[in-house]
N, CA and C of each residue as an Amber inpcrd file, in Angstrom:
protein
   522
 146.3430000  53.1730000  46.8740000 146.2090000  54.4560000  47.4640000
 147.3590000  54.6420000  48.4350000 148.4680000  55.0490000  48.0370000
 149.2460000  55.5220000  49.1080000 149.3420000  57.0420000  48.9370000
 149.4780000  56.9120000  50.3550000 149.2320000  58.8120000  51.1210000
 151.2370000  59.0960000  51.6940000 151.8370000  60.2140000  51.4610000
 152.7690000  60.2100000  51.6210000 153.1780000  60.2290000  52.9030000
 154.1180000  60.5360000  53.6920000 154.5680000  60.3660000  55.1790000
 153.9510000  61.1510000  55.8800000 154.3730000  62.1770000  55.0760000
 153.6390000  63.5380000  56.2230000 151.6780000  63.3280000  56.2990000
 151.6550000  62.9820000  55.0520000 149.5880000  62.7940000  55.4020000
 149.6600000  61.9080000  56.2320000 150.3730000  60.3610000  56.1450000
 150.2250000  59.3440000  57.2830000 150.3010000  59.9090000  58.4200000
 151.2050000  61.1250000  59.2760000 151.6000000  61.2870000  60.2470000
 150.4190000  62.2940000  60.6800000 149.4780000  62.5830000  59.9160000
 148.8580000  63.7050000  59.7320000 147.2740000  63.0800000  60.3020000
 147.4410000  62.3370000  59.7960000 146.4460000  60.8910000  59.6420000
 145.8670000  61.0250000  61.0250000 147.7570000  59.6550000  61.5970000
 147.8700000  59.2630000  62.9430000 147.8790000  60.1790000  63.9550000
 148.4060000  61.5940000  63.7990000 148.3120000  62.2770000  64.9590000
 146.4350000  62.6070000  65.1440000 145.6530000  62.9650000  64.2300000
 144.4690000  63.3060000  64.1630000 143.6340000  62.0930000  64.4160000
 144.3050000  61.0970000  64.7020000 143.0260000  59.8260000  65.2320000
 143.1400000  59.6300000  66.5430000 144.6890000  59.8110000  66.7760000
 144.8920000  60.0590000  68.5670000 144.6630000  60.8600000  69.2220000
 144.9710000  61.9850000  68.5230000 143.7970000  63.3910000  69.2900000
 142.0950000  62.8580000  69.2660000 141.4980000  62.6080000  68.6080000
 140.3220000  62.5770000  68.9390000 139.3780000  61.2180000  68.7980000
 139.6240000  60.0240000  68.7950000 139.5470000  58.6360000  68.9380000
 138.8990000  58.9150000  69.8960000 139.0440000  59.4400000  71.2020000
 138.0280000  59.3450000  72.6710000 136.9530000  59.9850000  72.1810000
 136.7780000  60.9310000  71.8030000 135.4210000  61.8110000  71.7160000
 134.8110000  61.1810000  70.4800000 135.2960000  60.7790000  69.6250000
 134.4800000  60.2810000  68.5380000 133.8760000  58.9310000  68.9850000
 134.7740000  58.0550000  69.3340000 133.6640000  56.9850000  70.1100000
 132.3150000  57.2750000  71.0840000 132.9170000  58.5990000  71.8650000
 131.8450000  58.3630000  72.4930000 130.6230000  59.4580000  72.1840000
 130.8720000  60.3740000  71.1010000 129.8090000  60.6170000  69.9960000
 129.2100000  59.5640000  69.1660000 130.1930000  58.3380000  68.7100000
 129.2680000  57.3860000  68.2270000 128.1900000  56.8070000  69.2960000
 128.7530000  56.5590000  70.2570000 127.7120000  55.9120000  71.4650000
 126.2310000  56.7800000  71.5530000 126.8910000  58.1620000  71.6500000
 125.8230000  59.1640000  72.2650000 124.4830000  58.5330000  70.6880000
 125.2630000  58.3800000  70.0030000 124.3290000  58.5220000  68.4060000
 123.5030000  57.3400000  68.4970000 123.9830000  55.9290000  68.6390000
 123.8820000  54.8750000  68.6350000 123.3110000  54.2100000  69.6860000
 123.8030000  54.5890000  70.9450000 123.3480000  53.7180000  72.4960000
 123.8390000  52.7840000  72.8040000 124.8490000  52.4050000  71.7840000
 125.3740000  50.7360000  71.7190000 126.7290000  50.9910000  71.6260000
 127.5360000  50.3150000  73.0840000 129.2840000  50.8700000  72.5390000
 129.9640000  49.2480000  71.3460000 129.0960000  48.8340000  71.4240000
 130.0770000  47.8610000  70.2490000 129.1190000  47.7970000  68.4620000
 128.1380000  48.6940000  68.4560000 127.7790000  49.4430000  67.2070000
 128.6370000  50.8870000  67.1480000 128.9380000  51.6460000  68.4470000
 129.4360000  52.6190000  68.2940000 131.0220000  52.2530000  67.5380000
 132.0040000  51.2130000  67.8750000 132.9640000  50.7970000  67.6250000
 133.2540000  50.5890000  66.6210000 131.8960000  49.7710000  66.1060000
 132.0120000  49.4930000  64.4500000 131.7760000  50.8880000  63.5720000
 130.9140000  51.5520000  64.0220000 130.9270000  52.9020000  63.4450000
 131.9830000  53.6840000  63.1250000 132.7430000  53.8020000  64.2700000
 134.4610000  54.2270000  64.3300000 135.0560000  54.2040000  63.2050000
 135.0900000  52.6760000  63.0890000 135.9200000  52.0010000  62.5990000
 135.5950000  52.4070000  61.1160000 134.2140000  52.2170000  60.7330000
 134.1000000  52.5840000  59.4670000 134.1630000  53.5780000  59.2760000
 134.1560000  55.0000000  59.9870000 134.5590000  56.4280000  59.3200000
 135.5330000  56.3800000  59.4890000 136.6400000  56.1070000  60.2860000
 138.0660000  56.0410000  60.0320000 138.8660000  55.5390000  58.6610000
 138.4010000  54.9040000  58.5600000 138.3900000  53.5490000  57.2550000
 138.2460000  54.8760000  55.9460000 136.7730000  55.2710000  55.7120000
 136.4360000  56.3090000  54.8470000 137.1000000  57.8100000  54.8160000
 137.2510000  58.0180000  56.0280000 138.5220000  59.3560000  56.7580000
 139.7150000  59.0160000  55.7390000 140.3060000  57.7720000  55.8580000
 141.3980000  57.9870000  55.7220000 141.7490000  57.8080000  54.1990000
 140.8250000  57.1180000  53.2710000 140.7930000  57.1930000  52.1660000
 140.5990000  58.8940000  51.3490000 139.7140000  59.6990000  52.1230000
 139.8220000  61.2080000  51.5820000 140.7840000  61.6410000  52.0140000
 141.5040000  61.2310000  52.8570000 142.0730000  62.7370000  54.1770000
 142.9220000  63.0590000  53.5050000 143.6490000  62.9900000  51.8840000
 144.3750000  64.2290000  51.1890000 143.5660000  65.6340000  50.8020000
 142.6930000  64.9460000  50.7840000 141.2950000  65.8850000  49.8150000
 141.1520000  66.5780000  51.4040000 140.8520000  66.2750000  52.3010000
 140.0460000  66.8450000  53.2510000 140.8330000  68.0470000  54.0880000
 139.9290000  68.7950000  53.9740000 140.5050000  70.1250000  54.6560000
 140.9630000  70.0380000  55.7120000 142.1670000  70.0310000  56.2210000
 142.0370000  69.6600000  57.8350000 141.7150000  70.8110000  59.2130000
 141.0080000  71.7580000  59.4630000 140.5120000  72.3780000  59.8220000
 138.6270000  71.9800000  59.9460000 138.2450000  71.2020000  59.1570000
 137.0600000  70.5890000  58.8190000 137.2450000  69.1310000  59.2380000
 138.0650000  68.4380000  59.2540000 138.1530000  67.1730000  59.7030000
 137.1970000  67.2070000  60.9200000 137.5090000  67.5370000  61.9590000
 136.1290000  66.9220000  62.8460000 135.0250000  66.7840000  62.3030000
 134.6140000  68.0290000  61.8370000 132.8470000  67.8930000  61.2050000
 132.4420000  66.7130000  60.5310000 133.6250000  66.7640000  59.2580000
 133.3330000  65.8730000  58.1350000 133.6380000  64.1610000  58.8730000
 134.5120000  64.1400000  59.9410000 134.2830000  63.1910000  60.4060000
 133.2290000  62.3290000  61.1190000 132.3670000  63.8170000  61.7470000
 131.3590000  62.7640000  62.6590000 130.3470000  63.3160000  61.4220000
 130.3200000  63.4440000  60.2260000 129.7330000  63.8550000  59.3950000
 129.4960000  62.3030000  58.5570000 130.6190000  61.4700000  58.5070000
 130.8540000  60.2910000  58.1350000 130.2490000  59.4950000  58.9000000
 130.2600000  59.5990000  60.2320000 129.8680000  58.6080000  61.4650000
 128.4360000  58.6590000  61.3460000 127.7160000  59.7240000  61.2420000
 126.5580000  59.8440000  61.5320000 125.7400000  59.0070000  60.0870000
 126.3640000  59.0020000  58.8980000 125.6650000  58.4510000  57.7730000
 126.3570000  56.9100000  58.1210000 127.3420000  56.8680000  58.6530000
 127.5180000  55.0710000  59.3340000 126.2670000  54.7720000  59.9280000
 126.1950000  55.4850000  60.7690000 125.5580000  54.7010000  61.3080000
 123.8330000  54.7750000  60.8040000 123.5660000  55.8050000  60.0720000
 121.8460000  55.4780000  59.2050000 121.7310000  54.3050000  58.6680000
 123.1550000  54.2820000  58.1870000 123.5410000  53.3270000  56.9370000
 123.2330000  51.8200000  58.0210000 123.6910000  51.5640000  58.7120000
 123.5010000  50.5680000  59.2500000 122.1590000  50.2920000  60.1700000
 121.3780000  51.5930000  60.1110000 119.8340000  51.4300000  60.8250000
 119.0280000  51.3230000  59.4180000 119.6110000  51.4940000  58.4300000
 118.9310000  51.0790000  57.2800000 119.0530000  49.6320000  56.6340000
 119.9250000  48.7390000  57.3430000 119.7750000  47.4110000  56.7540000
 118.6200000  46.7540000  57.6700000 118.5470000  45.3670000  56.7470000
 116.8600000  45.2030000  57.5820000 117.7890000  44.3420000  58.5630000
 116.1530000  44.4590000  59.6160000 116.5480000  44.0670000  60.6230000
 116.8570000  42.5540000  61.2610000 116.5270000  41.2080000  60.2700000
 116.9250000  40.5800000  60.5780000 118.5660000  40.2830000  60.4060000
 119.0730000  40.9530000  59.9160000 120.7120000  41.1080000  59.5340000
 121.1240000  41.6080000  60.5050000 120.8140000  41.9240000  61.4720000
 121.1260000  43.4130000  62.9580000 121.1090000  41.4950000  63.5450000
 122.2950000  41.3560000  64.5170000 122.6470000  40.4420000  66.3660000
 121.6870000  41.2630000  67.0890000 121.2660000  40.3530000  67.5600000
 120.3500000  40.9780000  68.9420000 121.0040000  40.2610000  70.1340000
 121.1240000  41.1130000  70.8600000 121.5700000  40.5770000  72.3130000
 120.0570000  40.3310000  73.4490000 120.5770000  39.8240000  73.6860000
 118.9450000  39.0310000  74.4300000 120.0030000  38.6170000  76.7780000
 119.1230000  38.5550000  76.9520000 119.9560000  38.2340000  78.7130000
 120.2880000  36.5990000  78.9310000 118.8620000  35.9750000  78.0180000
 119.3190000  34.3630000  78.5390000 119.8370000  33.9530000  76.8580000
 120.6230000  33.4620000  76.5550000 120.7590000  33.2580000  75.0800000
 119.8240000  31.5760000  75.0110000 119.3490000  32.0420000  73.5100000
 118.6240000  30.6850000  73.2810000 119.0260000  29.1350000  73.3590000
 118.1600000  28.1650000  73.7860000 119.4360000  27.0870000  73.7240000
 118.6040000  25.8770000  73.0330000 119.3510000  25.7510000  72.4310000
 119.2530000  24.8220000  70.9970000 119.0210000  23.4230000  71.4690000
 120.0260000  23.4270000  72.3330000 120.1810000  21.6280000  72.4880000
 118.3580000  20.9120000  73.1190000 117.5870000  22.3110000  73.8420000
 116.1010000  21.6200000  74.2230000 115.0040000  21.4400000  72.6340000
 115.6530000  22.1000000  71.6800000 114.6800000  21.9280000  70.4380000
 114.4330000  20.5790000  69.9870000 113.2760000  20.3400000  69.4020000
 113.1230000  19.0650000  69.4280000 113.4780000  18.2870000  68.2490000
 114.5110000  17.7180000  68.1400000 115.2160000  17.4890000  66.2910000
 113.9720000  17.2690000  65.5930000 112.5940000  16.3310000  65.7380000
 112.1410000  16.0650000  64.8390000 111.2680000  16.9740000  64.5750000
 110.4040000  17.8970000  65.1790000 109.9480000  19.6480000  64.6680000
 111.3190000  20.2160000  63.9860000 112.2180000  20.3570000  64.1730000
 112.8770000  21.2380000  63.4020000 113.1250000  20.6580000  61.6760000
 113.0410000  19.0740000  61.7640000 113.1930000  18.3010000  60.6280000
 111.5320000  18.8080000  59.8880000 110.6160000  18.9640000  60.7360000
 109.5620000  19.0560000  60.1600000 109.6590000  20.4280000  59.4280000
 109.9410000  21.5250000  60.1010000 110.0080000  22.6960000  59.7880000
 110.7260000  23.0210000  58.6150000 111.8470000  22.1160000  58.8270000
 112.8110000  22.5350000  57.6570000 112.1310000  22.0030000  56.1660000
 111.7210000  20.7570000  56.1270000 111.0360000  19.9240000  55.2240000
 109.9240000  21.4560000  54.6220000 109.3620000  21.4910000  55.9120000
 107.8100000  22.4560000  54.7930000 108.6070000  23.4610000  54.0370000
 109.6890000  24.0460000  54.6420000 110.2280000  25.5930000  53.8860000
 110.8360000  25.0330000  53.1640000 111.4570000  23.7260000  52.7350000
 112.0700000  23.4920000  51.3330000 110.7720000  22.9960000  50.7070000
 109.8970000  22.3300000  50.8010000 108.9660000  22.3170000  49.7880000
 108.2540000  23.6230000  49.6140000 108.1480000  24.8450000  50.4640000
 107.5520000  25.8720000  49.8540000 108.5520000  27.1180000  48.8760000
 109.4760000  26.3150000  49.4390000 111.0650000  27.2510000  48.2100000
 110.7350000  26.4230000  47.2000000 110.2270000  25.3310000  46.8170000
 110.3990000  24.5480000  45.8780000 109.1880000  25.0730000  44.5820000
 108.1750000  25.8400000  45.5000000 106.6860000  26.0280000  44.6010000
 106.4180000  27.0830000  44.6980000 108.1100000  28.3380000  44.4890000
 108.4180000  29.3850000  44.4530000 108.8890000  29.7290000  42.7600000
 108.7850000  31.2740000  41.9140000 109.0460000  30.8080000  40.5810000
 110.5780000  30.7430000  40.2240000 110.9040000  30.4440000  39.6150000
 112.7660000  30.2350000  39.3550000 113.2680000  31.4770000  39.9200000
 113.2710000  32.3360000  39.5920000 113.6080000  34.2090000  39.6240000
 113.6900000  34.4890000  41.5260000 112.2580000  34.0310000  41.6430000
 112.1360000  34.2990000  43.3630000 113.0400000  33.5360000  44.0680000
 112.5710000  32.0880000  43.5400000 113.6980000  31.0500000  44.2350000
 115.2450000  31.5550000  44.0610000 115.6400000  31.3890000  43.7070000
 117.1680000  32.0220000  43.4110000 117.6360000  32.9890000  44.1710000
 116.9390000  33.9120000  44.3800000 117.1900000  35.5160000  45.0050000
 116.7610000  35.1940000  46.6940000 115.4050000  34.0850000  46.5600000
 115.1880000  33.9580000  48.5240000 116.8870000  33.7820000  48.7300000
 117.0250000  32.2090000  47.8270000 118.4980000  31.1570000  48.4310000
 119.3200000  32.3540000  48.7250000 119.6640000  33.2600000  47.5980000
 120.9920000  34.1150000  47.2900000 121.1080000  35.0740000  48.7820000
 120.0160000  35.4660000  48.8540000 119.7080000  36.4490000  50.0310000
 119.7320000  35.9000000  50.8980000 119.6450000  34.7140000  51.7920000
 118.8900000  34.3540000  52.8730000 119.8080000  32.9440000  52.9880000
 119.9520000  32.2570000  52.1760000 120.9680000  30.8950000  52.6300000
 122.0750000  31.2030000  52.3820000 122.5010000  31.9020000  51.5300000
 124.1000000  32.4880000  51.1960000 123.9790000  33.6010000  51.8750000
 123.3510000  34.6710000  52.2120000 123.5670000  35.5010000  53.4620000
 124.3380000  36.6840000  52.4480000 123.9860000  37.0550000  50.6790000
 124.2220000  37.7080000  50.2220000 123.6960000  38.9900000  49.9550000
 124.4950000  40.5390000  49.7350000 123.6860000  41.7100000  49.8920000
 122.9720000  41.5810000  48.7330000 122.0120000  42.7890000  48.5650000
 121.1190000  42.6890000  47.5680000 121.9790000  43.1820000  46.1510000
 123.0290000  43.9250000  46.2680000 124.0150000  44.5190000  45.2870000
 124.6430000  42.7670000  44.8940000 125.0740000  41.8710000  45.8700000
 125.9460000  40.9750000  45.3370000 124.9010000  39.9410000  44.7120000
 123.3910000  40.3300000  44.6790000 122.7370000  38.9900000  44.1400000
 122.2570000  39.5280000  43.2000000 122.2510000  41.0960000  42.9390000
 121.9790000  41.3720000  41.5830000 123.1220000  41.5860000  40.4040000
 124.3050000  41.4250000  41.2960000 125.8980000  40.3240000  40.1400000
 125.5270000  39.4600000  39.8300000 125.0370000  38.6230000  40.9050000
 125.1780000  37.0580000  40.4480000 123.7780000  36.9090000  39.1690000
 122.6060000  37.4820000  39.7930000 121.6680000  37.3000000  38.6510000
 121.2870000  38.0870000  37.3630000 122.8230000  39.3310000  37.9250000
 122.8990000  40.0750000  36.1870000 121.1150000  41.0800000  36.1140000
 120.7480000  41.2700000  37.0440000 119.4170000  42.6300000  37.0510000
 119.9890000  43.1780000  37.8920000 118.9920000  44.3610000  38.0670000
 119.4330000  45.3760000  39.0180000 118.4810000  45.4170000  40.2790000
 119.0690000  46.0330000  40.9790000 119.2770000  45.9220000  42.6300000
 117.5670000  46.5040000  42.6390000 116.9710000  46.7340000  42.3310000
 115.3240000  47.0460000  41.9490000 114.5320000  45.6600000  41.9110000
 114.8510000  44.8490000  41.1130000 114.7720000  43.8960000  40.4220000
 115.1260000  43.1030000  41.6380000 115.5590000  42.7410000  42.3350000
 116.2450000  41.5220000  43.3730000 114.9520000  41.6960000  44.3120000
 115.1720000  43.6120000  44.9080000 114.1170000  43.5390000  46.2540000
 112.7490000  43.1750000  45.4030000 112.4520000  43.5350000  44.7080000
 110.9130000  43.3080000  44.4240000 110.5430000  41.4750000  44.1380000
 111.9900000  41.3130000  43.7030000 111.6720000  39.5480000  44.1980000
 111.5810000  38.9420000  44.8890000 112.6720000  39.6900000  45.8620000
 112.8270000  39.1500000  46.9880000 111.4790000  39.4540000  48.1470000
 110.6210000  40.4980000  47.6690000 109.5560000  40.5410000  48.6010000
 108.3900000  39.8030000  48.0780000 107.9920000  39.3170000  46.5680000
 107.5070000  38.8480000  46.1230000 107.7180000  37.5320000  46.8440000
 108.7760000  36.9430000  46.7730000 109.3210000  35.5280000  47.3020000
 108.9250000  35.5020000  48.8310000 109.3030000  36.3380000  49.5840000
 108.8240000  35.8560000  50.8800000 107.2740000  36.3890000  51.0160000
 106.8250000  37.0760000  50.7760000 105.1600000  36.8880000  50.4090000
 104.7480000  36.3530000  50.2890000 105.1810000  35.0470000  49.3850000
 104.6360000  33.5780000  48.3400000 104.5660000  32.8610000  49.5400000
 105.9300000  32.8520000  50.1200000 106.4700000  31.8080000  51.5590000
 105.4480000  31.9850000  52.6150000 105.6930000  32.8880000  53.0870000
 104.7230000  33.1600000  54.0700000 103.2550000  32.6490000  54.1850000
 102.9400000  33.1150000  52.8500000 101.1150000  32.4120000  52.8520000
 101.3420000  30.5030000  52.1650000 102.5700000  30.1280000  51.6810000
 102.8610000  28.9190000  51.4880000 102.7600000  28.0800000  52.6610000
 103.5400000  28.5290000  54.0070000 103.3890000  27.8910000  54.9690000
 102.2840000  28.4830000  56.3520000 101.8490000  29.3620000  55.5690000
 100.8530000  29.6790000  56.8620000  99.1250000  28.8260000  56.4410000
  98.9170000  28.4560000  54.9510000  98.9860000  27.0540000  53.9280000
  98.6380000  25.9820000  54.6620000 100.1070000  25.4950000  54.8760000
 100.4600000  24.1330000  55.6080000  99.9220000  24.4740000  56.7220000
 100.3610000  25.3520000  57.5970000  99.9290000  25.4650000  58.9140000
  98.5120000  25.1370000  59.1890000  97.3420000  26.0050000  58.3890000
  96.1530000  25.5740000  58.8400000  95.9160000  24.5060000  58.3530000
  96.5010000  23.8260000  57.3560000  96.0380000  22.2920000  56.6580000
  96.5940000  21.2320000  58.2760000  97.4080000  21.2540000  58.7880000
  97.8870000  20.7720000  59.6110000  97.3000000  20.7490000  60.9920000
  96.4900000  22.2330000  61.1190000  95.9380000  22.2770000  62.4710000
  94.1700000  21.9390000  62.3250000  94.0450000  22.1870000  60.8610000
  92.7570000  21.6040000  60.8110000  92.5440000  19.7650000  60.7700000
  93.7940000  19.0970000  60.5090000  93.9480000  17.7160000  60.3580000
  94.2100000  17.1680000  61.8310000  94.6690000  18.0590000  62.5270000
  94.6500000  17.4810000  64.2590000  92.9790000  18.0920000  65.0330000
  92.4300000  18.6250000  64.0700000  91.0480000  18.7700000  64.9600000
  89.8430000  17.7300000  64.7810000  90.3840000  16.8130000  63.5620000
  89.6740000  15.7920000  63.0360000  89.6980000  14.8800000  63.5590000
């Protein structure tokens, strides 16, 4: 995609004119100036891929027109994928290695007595940290097909180790 001189210049003068107000329309949208930033960044990004097509008289609109579906777009991924900022950050080093060895142990034996299809799509999603579009490449179905496994799968999990849990708390009341 190359844009000729004059669109580049056309581009750059129209991000320096209004770069201040659009950030801090992303903020106003968002509440967050380093979600607002990333927001920016991605309608700029999308801006500049149309901006032959784009009317420039309409550029503002269509810009915070872009920003504003940024940022749905990103209140629409789930929420364990969202950083949370917290005041004291957690600290690891008081966890106790051998609970966490325990912990880890039950969730690989309950990934283990998960069905092939689910298993695959938890790992793909959740240990590879892949979108639901890139695990329905890898497993060749469609993006329909992944979430309904993928909720199937942690459904299974959930009552797998909540399972263990009472087998465990009923064996310390004995």
């Amino acid at each position: 995609m190359r844009h000729s001189e004059r669109e580049e210049a056309e581009f750059r003068e129209f991000v320096a004119g209004r770069l201040d107000r659009l950030r801090n329309f992303a903020f106003l949208v968002c509440g967050d100036w380093h979600r607002a930033e990333d927001a920016v960044q991605v309608t700029l990004s999308k801006l500049y891929v149309v901006w032959p097509k784009t009317a420039k008289g309409s550029a503002d609109a269509y810009s915070r027109r872009i920003l504003i579906n940024a940022v749905k777009d990103e209140w629409r991924r789930a929420w364990f994928r969202r950083e949370r900022s917290t005041l004291v950050p957690p600290d690891a080093a008081t966890a106790d290695p051998a609970v966490l060895g325990a912990e880890r142990i039950a969730v690989l034996s309950a990934l283990a007595k998960l069905p092939t299809k689910q298993r695959a799509v938890v790992v793909l999603r959740f240990w590879e940290d892949r979108s639901v579009e890139q695990t329905a490449e890898i497993m060749r179905c469609s993006t329909g097909t992944v979430k309904s496994h993928t909720a199937r799968g942690l459904q299974a999990l959930r009552g797998l180790l909540e399972e263990k849990r009472s087998q465990q708390t009923e064996g310390v009341r004995r």
